[in-house]
LUMZA-114523 format. One record per residue (C-alpha): residue number from 1; x, y, z. Coordinates in nm, 2 decimals. Each point is the difference from the previous one (the first is absolute). Layout:
N
> NUM,X,Y,Z
...
This chain:
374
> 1,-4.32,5.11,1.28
> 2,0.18,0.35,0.02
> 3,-0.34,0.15,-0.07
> 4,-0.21,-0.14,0.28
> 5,0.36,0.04,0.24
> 6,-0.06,0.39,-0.12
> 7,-0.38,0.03,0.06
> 8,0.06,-0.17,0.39
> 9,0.26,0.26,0.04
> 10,-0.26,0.25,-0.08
> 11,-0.28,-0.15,0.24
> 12,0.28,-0.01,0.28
> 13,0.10,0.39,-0.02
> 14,-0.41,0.08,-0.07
> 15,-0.04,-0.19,0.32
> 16,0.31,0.18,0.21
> 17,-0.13,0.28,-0.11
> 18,-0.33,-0.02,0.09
> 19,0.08,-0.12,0.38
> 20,0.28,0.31,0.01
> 21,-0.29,0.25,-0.04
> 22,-0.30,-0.13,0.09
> 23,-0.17,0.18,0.36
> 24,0.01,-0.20,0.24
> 25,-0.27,-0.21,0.01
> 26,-0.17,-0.30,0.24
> 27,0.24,-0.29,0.06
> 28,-0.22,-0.25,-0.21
> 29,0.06,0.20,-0.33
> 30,0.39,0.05,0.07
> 31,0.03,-0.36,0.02
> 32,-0.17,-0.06,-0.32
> 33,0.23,0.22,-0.17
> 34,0.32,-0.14,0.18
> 35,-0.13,-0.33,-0.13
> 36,-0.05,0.14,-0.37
> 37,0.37,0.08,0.04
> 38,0.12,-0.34,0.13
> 39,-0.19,-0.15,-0.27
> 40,0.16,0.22,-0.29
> 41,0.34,-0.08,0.13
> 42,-0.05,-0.35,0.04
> 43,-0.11,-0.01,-0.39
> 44,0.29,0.19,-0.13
> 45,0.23,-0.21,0.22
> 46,-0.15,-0.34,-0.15
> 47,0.00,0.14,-0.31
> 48,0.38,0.07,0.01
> 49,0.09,-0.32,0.15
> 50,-0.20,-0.14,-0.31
> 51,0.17,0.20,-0.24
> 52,0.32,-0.12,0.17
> 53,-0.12,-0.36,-0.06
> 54,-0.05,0.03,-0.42
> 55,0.33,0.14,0.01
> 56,0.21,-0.28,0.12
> 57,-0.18,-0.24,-0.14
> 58,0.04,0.14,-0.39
> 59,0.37,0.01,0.16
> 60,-0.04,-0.33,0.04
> 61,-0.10,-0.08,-0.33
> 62,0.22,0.25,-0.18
> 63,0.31,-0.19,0.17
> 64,0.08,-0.28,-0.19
> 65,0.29,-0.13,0.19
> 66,-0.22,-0.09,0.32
> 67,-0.22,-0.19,-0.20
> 68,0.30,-0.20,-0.21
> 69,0.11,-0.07,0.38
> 70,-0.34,-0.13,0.13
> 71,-0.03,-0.22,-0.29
> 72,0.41,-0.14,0.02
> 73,-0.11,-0.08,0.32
> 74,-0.27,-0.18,-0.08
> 75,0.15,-0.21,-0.28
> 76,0.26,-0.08,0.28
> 77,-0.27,-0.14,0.26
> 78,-0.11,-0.24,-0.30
> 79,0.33,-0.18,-0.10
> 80,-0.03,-0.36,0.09
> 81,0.25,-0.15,0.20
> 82,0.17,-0.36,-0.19
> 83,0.19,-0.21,0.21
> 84,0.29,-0.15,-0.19
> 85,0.25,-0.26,0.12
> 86,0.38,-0.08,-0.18
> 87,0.33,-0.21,0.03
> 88,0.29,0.18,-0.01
> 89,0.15,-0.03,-0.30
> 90,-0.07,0.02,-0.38
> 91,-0.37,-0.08,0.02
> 92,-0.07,0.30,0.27
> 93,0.27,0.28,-0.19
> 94,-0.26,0.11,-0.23
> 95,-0.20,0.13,0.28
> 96,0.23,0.24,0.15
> 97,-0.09,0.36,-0.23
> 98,-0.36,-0.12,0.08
> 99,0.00,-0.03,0.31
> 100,0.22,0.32,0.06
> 101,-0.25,0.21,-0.21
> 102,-0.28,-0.13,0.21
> 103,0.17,0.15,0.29
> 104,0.04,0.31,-0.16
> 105,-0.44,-0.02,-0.08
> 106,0.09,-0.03,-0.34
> 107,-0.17,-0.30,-0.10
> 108,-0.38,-0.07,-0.03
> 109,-0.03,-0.23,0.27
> 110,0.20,-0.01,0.35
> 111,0.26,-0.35,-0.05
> 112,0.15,-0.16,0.34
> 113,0.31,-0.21,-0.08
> 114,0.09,-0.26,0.24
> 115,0.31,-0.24,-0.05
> 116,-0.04,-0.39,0.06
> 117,0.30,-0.17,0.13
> 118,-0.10,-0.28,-0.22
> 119,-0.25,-0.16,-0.27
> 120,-0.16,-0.22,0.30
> 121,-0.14,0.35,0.14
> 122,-0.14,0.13,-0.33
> 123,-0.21,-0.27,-0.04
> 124,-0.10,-0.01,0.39
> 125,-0.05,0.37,-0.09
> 126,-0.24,-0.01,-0.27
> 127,-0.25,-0.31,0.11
> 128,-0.05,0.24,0.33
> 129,-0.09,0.29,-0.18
> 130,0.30,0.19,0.10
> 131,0.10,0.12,-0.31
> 132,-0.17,0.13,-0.30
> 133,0.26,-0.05,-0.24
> 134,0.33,-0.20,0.01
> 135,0.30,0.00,-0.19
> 136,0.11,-0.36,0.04
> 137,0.21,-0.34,-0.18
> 138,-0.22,-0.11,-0.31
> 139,-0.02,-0.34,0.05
> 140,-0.09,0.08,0.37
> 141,-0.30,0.23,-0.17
> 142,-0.14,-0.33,-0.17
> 143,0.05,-0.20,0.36
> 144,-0.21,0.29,0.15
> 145,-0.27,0.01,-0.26
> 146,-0.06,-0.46,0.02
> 147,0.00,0.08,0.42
> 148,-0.25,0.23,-0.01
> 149,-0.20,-0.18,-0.31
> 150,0.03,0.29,-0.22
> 151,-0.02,0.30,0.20
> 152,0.31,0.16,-0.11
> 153,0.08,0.17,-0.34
> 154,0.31,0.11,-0.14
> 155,-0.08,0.35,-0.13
> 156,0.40,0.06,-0.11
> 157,0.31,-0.15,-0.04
> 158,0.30,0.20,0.18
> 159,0.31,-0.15,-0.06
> 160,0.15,-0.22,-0.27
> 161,0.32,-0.24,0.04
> 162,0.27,0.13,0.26
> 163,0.19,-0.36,-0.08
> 164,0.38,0.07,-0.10
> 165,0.27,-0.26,-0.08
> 166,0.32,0.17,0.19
> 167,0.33,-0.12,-0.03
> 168,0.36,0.14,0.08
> 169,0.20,-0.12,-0.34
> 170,-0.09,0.04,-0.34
> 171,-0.13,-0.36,-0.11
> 172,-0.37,0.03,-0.02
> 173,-0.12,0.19,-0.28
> 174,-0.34,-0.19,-0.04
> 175,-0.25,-0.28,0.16
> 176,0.19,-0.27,-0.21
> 177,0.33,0.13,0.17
> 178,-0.14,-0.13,0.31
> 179,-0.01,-0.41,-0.11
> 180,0.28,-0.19,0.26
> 181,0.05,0.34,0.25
> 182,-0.08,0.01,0.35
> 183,-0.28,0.27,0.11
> 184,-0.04,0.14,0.35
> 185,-0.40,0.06,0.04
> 186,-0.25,0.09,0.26
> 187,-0.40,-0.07,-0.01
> 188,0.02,-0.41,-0.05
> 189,-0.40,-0.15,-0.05
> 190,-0.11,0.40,-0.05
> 191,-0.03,0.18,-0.33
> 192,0.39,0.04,-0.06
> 193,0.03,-0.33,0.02
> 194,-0.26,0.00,-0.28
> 195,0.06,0.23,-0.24
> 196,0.35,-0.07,0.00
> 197,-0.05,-0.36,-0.10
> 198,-0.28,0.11,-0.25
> 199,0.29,0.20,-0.20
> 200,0.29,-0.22,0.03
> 201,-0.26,-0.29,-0.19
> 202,-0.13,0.30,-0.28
> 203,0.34,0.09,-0.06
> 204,0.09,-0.38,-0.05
> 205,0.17,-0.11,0.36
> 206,-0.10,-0.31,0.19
> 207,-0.02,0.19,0.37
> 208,0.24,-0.29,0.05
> 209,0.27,0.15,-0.14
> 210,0.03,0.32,0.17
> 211,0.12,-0.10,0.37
> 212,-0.21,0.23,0.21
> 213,0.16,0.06,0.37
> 214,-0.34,0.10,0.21
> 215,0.01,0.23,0.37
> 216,-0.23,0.13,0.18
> 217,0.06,0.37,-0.05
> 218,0.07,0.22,-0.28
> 219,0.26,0.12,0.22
> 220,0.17,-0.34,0.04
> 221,0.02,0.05,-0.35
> 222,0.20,0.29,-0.05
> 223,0.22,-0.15,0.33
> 224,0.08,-0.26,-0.25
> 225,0.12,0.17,-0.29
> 226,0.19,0.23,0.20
> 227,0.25,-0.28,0.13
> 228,0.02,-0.20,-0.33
> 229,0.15,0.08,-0.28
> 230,-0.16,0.02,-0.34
> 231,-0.37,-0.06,0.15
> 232,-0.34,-0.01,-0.18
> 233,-0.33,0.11,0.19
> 234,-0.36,-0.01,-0.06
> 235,-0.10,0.33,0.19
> 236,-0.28,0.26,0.04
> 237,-0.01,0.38,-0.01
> 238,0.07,0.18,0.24
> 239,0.27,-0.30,0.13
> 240,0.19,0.07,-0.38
> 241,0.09,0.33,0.12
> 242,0.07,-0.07,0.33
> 243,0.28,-0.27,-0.11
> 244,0.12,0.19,-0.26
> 245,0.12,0.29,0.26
> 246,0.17,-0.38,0.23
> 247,0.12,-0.15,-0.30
> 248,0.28,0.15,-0.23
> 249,-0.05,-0.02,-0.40
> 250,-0.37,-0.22,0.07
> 251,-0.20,0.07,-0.33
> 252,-0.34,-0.06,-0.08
> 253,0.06,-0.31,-0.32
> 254,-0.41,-0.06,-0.06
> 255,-0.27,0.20,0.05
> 256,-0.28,-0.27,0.05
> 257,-0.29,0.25,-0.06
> 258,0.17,0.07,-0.33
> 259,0.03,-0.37,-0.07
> 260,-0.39,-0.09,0.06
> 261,-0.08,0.31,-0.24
> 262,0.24,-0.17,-0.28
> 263,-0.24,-0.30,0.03
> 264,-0.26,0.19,-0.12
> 265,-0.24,-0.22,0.15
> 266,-0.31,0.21,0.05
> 267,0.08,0.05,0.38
> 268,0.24,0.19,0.23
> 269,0.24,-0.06,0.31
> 270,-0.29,0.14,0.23
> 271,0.16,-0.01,0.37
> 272,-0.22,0.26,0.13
> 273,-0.39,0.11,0.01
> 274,-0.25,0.25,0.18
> 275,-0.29,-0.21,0.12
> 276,-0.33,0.14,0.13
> 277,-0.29,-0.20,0.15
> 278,-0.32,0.01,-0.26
> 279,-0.21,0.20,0.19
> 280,0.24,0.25,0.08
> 281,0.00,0.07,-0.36
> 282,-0.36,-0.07,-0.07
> 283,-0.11,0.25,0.30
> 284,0.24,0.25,-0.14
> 285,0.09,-0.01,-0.38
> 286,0.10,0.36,0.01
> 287,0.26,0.04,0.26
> 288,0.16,-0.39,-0.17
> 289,0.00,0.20,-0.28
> 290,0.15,0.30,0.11
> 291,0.27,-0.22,0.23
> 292,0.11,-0.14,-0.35
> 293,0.08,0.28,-0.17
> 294,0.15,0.19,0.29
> 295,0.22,-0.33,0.01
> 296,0.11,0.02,-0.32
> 297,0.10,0.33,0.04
> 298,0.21,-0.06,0.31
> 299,0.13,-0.30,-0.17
> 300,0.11,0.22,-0.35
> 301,0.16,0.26,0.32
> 302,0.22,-0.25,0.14
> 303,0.12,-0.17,-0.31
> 304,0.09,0.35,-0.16
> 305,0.15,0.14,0.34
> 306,0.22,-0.23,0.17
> 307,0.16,0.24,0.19
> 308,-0.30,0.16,0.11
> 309,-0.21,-0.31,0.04
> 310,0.25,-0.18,0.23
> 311,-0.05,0.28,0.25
> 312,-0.34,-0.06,0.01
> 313,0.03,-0.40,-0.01
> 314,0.21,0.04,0.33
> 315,-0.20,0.26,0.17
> 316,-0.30,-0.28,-0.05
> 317,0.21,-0.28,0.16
> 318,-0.06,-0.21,-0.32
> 319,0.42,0.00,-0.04
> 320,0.16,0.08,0.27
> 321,0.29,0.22,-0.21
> 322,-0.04,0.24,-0.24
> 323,0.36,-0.10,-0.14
> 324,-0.13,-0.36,-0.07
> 325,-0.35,0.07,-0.12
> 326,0.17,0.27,-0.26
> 327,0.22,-0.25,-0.12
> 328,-0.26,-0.29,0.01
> 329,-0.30,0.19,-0.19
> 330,0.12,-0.02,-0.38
> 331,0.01,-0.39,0.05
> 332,-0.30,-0.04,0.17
> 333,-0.26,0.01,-0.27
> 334,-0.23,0.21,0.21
> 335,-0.33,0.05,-0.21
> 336,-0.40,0.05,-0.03
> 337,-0.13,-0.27,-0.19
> 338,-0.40,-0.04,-0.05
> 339,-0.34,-0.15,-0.19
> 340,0.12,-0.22,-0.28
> 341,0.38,0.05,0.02
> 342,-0.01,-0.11,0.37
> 343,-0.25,-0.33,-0.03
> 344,0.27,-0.08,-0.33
> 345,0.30,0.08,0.18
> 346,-0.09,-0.18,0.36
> 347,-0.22,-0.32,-0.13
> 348,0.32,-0.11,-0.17
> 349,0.21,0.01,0.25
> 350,-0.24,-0.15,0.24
> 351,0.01,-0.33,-0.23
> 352,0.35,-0.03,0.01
> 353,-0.02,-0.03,0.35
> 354,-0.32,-0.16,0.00
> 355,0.20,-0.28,-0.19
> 356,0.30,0.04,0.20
> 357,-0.20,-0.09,0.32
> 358,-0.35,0.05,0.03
> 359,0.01,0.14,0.36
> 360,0.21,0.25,-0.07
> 361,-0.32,0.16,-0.14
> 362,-0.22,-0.06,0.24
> 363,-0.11,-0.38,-0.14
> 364,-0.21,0.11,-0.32
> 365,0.09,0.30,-0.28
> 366,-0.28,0.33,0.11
> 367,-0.23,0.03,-0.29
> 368,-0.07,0.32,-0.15
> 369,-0.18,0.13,0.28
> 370,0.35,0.07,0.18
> 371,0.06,0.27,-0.27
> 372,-0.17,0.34,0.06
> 373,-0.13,0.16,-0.32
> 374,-0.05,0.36,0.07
């Protein structure tokens, strides 16, 4: 390119030249050569622009950092967008490093979090389409999956048993301890209810002989113990920590999670799940699969940073304290269970209730179907 640049350089001086000395001759043959000079200029003024051109563009390609850009960008404009609906509690707490790194663009897909102010909505939620995945009660993941006639899977299970025995004495020390003692409890006819009674029978009590005091609320609950003296409770996490900051010297005496373990009965305390519908997962098997392990590392986050992990779980609006939720999460049981250790864990404790009352389930146990198999 300098070459030819040179040799039009030489053509337009020939050509100045040649018009500076010429005689003067007819109009018709100065216009020529006023034209042979237009035309020389014109050719080395394309052929600089031209020059110009090649320039930037092996600029362009020499310059990695616009290129990485370009291509960010475009990995950006391709992240898929999940819907995902929670309780607050236990079964949603899981989410929050997730959802906060999604925020941030740090995870392979874009995840919306929206809190339901109860389990009614999640399952209003998911026959409408209006949420791709839901973190939601596991018995109410079997009722959604015999409404819909098998349309929902379980693809993990979120949270195992948040069930505590509290008292405010020292005289329960196990399940047996609890034979002729009165029990404050909330969640009559529900899953509470339920496995409570399941584990007073395995650990040898008639449910008869534990007097159990049902209210409405957990709160009721802790409104109880606080005015009598020496009180036992049935309660959930995050109401254990709650009462333990009302109640002077309340202790947690049984660990129910702990006690279904000791059973060693081939299942688990399963209280929570994820649920998607089957052809959410079918229509996308990669982003299911990358929500899964992106959960499980936001799960592992929260479990080994408390501190840091209860920020996060407030600034979500799954707890509404930080103080709470950082006390709350080492009892919570906050996991990412999947494939065969999920079906194992969750079919079990579906036939308990199953047994227990068959609509608590939804009227019939899900067949295998219900558990996704990556």
């Amino acid at each position: 390119m300098s070459r030819i640049l040179k040799l039009l350089t030489m053509l337009l001086i020939a050509a100045f030249v040649i018009s500076g000395c010429a005689v003067k001759k007819t109009d018709p043959e100065k216009e020529v050569k006023e034209e042979v000079s237009e035309s020389a200029e014109n050719a080395l003024t394309e052929a600089a622009e031209t020059e110009v051109k090649e320039k930037e563009a092996e600029t362009a390609i020499e310059d990695p950092a616009e290129t990485t850009v370009a291509e960010t960008t475009a990995e950006e404009t391709e992240k898929q967008e999940i819907k995902i609906m929670a309780l607050s509690g236990p079964t949603g707490m899981g989410l929050a490093k997730l959802i906060d790194d999604s925020e941030q663009g740090l995870t392979a897909n874009s995840y919306q979090l929206s809190i339901a102010a109860a389990p009614d909505n999640l399952v209003a939620a998911a026959t409408k389409g209006e949420a791709d995945i839901l973190a939601m009660p596991s018995n109410l993941a079997s009722v959604l999956w015999n409404k819909t006639e098998g349309n929902f899977q379980v693809i993990a299970v979120n949270t195992l048993g948040v069930l505590y025995i509290v008292e405010n004495g020292e005289t329960i020390q196990s399940i047996e301890d609890l034979k002729g003692k009165k029990v404050f409890a909330s969640g009559k006819g529900a899953t509470p209810e339920y496995a409570f009674q399941y584990l007073l029978s395995e650990y040898g009590l008639d449910p008869e002989d534990v007097e159990i005091e049902w209210k409405a609320e957990h709160a009721e609950v802790v409104s109880a113990m606080a005015v009598e003296e020496n009180s036992i409770a049935l309660l959930p996490q995050p109401f254990v920590t709650v009462a333990s900051s009302k109640i002077e010297n309340l202790r947690i005496a049984i660990d129910l999670n702990e006690a279904w373990s000791n059973l060693k009965n081939d299942s688990a305390f399963v209280m929570g799940v994820m649920v998607a519908s089957k052809d959410f997962v079918i229509e996308n098997p990669e982003v299911t699969q990358a929500f899964l392990e992106e959960y499980a590392s936001s799960v592992a986050y929260v479990n080994d940073n408390p501190s840091e992990g209860s920020k996060l779980v407030e600034k979500h609006q799954i707890l509404e304290k930080a103080a709470v939720a950082e006390k709350a999460i080492p009892y919570c049981n906050i996991v990412c269970l999947t494939g065969a250790e999920m079906e194992s864990a969750l079919s079990g404790y579906l036939e308990v209730l199953f047994t227990a009352n068959p609509q608590s389930v939804g009227g019939a146990l899900p067949d295998e179907t219900f558990y996704f198999k990556p």
